[in-house]
C-alpha positions as CSV (number, residue, x, y, z in Angstrom):
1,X,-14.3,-41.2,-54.3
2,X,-15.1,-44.1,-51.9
3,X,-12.2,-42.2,-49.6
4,X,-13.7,-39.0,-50.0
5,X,-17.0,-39.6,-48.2
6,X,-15.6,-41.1,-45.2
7,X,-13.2,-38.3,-44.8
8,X,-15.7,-35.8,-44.9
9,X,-17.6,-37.4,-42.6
10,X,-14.5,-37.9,-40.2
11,X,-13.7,-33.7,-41.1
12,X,-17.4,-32.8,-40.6
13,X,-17.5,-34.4,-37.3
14,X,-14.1,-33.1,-35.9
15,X,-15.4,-30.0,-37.1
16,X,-18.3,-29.7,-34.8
17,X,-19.0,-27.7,-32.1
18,X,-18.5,-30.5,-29.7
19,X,-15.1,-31.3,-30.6
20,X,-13.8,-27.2,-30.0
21,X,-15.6,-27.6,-26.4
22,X,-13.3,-27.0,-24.1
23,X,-13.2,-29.1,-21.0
24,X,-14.1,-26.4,-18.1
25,X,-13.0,-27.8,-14.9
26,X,-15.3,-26.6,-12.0
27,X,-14.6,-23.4,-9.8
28,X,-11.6,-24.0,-7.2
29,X,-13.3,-22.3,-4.2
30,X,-10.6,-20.7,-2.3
31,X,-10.4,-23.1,1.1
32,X,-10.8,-20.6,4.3
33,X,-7.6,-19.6,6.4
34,X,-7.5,-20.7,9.9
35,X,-8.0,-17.1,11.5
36,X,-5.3,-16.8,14.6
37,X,-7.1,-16.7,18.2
38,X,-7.8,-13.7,19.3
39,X,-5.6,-11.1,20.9
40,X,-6.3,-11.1,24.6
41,X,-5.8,-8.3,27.1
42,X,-3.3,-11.2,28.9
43,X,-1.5,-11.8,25.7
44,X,-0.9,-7.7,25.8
45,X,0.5,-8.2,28.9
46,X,2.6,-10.9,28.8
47,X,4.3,-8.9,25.6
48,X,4.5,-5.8,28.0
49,X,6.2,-7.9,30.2
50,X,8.3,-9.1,28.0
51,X,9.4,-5.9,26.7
52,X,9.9,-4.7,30.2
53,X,12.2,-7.6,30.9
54,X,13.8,-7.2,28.2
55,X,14.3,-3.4,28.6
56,X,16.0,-4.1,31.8
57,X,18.5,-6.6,30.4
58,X,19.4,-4.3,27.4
59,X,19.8,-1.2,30.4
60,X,21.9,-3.5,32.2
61,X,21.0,-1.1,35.2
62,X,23.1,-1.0,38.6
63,X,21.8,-1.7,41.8
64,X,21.3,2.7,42.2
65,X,19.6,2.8,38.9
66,X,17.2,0.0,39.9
67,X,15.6,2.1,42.6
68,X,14.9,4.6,40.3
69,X,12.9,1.8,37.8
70,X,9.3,2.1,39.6
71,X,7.9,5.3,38.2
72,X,9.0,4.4,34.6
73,X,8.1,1.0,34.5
74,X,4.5,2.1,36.3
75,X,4.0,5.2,33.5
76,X,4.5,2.5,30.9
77,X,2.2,0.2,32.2
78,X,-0.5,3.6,32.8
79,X,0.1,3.9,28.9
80,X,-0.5,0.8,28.2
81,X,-3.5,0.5,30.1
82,X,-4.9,3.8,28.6
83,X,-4.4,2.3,25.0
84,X,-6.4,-0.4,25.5
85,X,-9.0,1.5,27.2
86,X,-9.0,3.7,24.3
87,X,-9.0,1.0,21.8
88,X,-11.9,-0.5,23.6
89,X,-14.1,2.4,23.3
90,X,-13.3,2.8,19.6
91,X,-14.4,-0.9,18.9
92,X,-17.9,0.2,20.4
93,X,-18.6,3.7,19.5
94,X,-21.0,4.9,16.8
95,X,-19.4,4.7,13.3
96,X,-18.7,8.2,12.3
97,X,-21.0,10.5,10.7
98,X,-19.1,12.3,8.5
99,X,-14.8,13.4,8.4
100,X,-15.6,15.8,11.5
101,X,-16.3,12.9,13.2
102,X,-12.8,11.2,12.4
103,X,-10.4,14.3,12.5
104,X,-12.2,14.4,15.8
105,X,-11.8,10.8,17.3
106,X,-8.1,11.1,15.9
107,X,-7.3,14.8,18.1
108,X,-9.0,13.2,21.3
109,X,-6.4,10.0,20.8
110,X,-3.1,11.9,19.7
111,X,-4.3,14.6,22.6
112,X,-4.4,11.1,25.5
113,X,-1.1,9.7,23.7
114,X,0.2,13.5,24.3
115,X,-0.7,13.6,28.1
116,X,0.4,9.8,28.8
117,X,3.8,10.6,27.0
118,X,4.2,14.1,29.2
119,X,3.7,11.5,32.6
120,X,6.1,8.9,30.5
121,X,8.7,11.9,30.2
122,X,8.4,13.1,33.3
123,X,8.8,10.1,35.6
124,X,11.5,8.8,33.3
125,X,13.8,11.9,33.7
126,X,15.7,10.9,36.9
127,X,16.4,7.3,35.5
128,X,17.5,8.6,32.4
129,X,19.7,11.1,34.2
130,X,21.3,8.1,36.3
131,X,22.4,6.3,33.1
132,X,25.5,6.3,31.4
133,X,25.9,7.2,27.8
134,X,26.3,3.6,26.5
135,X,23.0,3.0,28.7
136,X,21.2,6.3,27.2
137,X,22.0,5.1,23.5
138,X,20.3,2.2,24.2
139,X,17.0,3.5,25.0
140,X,15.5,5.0,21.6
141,X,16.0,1.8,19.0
142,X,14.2,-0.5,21.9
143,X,11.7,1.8,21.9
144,X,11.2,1.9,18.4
145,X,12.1,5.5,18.0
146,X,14.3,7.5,16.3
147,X,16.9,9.9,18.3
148,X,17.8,12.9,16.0
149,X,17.2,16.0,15.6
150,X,14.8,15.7,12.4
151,X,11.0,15.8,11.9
152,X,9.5,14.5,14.9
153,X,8.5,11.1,15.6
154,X,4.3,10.4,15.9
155,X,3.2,8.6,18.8
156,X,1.6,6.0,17.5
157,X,4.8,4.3,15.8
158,X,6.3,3.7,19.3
159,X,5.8,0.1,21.0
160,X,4.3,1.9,23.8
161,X,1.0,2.6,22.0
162,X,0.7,-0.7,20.4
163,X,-2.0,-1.9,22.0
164,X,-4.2,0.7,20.9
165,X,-4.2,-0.1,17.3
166,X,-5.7,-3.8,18.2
């Protein structure tokens, strides 16, 4: 019996609330990210120049072909400028009202991607027909576009319109 006592003591105080307490560590607060610098209308740029450069090397256009570069490389620049300007004017405007408002901002885009494209096209056509098939086949993957004769493509998955989405 002398045992007994001290062992229901010892079970009585294990048994208490205390000793089921669970240690709770305090809150880990998430640490913030470092947020990359901003995207600048130069850093644009120097990727459209990049991708210009780099459009020439993968061409691999002869000395002929090269005088025929100006209007193509000057309607991709025009796009380019024209996204941003778009971009910029979205980043400002009125949030929309209602999903009139939307469908609406979305035609006036695709409509501007539409008439940049048909310049694109247009002043492209006599380079393109200067270049040789291997030259041709080149064109669409740098672009980012498919070249087959299924569903068509929408503008704003080419690399031209890039800078529009921000």
């Amino acid at each position: 019996m002398k045992l007994l006592a001290p062992m229901l003591v010892a079970a009585a105080l294990l048994a208490s609330p205390a000793a089921f307490a669970q240690h709770t560590a305090a809150p880990v607060t998430p640490t913030a990210q470092p947020q990359p610098p901003e995207w600048t209308e130069a850093d644009g740029r120097a990727v459209l120049n990049a991708r210009l450069a780099a459009l020439r090397t993968v061409i691999e256009m002869t000395p002929e072909q090269e005088r025929l570069w100006a209007p193509v490389e000057a309607a991709i620049r025009d796009i380019g400028r024209g996204a941003i300007e778009r971009r910029n004017r979205r980043q400002v405007a009125q949030p929309p009202a209602h999903f009139l408002d939307v469908l609406g901002a979305i035609a006036d885009a695709e409509q501007a991607r539409g008439e940049a494209l048909r310049k694109f096209v247009d002043a492209a056509r006599p380079f393109v027909a200067s270049l040789s098939e291997a030259q041709r086949r080149r064109v669409p993957a740098f672009l980012g576009m498919t070249d087959h004769g299924g569903p068509g493509q929408p503008s704003g998955q080419l690399w031209l319109f890039e800078e529009e989405e921000g």
